[in-house]
C-alpha positions as CSV (number, residue, x, y, z in Angstrom):
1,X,-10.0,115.8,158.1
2,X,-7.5,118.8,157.1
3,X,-4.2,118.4,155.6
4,X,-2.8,119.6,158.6
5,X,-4.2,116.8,160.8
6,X,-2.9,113.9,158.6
7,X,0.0,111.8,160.0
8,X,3.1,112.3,158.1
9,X,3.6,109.9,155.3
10,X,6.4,107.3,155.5
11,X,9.0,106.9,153.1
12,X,10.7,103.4,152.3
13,X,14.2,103.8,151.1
14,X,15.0,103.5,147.6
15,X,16.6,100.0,147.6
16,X,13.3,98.9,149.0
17,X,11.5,100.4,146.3
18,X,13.6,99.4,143.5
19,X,13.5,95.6,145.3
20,X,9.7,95.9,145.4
21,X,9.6,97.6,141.3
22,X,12.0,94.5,140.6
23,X,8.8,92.2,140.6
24,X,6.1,94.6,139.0
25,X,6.2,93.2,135.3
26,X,5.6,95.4,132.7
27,X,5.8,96.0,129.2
28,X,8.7,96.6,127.1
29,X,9.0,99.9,125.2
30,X,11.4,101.6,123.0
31,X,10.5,105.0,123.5
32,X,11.3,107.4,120.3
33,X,11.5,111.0,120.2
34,X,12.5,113.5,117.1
35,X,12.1,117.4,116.7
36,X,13.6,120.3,118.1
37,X,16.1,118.6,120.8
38,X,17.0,115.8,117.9
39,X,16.0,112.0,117.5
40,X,16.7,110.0,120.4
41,X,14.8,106.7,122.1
42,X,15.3,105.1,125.1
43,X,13.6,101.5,126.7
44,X,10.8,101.9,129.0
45,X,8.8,99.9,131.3
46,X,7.0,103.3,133.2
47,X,4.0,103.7,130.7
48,X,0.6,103.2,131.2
49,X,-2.5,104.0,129.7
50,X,-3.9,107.1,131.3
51,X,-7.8,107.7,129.8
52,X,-9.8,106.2,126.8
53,X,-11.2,109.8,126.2
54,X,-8.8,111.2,124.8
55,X,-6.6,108.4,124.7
56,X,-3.5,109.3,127.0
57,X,-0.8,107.3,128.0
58,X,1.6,107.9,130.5
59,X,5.7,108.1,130.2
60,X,8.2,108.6,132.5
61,X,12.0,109.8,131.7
62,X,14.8,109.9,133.7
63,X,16.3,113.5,133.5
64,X,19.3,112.5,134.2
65,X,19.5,110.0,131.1
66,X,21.3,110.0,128.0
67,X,18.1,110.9,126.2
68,X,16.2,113.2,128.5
69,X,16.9,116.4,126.6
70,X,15.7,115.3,123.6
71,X,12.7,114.0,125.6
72,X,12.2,117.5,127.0
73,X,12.5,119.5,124.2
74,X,10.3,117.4,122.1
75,X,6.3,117.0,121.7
76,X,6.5,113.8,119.3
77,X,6.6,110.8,121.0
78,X,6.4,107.3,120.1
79,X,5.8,104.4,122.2
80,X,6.9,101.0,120.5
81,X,5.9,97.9,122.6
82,X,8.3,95.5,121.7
83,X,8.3,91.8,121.6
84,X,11.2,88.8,121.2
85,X,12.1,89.8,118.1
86,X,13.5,92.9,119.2
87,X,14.8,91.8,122.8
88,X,18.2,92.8,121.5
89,X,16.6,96.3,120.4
90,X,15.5,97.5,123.9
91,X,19.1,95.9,125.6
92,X,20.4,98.6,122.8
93,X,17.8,101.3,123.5
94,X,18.4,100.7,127.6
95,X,22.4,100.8,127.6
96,X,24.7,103.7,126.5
97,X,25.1,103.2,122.9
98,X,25.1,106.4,120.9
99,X,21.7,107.4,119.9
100,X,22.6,107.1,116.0
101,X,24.0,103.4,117.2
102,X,20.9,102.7,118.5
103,X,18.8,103.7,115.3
104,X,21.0,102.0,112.8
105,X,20.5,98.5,113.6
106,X,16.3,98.5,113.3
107,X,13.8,99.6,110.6
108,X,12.1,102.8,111.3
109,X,9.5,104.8,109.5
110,X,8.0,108.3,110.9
111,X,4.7,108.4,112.4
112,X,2.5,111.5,112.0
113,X,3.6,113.6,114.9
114,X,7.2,113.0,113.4
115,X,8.7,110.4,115.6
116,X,10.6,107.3,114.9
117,X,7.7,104.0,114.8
118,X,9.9,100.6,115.3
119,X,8.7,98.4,112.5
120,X,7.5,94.7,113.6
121,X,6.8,96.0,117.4
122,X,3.8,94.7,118.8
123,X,1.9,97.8,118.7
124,X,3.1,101.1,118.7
125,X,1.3,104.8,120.0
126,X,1.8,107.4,118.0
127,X,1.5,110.5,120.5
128,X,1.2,114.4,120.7
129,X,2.8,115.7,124.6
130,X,0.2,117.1,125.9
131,X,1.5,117.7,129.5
132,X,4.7,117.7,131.5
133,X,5.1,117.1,135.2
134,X,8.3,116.3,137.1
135,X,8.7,114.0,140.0
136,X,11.7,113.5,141.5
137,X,14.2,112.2,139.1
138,X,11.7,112.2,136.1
139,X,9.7,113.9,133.9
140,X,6.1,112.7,134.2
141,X,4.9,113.1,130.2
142,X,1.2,112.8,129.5
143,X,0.9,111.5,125.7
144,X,-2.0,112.0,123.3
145,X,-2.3,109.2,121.1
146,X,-3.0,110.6,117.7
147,X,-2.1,107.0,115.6
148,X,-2.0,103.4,116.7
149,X,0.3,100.7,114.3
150,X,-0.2,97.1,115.3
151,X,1.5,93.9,113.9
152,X,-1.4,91.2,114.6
153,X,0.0,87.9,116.2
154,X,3.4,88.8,117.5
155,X,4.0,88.0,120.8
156,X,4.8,89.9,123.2
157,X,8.0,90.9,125.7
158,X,7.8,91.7,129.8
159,X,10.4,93.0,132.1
160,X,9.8,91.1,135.4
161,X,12.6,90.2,138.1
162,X,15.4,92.1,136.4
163,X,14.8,89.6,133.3
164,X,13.5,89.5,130.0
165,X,9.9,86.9,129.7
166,X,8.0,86.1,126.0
167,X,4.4,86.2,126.0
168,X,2.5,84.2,123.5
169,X,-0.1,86.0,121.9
């Protein structure tokens, strides 16, 4: 079958979506970004892994944010999974505190690409972008990971029905 022939997709609206997003848990990342554009970081549930070989994860940024134009300016990226301890981070990193606000209040080393690594996360990705894509309201950034960080037996955090839920690890 063609393109052509294909019935035309249907769209839900975006409240439906958002309702229906609402109950996908996911991680909780603080998403850190330095270079060019400046240091900024934002929270994040919209990674995923992408491929093992070479191991790619998956952001998405809202252009319109705060942080985007660091975000697209900038190939150092760092992905910090988070857990309890830093619930109070990512409220911080989601919200719109000033980016040197959001920085001041948690210890942060550089990584080898040059972006912020949260100390204490849960794990945190290192990455290179490799690619950009934009969809809609985001930017679609494919990650490279060059360096993984991990802080053995912390547990860890979920965003799941517009609240906040502790996994033990």
């Amino acid at each position: 079958m063609i393109a052509s022939e294909l019935e035309p997709l249907t769209h839900v609206s975006p409240e439906d979506f958002k309702e229906g997003m609402a109950v996908l848990s996911g991680a909780v990342n603080i998403v850190t970004t330095d270079g060019p554009g400046g240091r900024a970081g934002l929270t994040a549930s919209a990674v995923c892994s992408v491929t093992a070989e070479p191991p790619t994860l998956l952001v998405c940024v809202n252009r319109g944010s705060s942080a985007a134009p660091a975000f697209l300016q900038n190939d150092a990226i760092c992905v910090n999974t988070v857990g309890p301890d830093h619930k109070g981070l990512a409220m911080l990193f989601g919200g719109k505190t000033p980016m040197e606000d959001r920085f001041a209040t948690a210890d942060w080393t550089e990584g080898p690409s040059g972006a912020p690594v949260l100390g204490g996360s849960v794990a945190s990705f290192d990455c290179k972008v490799t690619s950009r894509n934009v969809v809609g309201s985001h930017e679609v950034l494919f990650c490279e990971i060059i360096d993984i960080t991990r802080t053995q037996g912390t547990p860890g955090l979920v965003y799941f029905a517009r609240q906040f839920h502790e996994l033990q690890a």
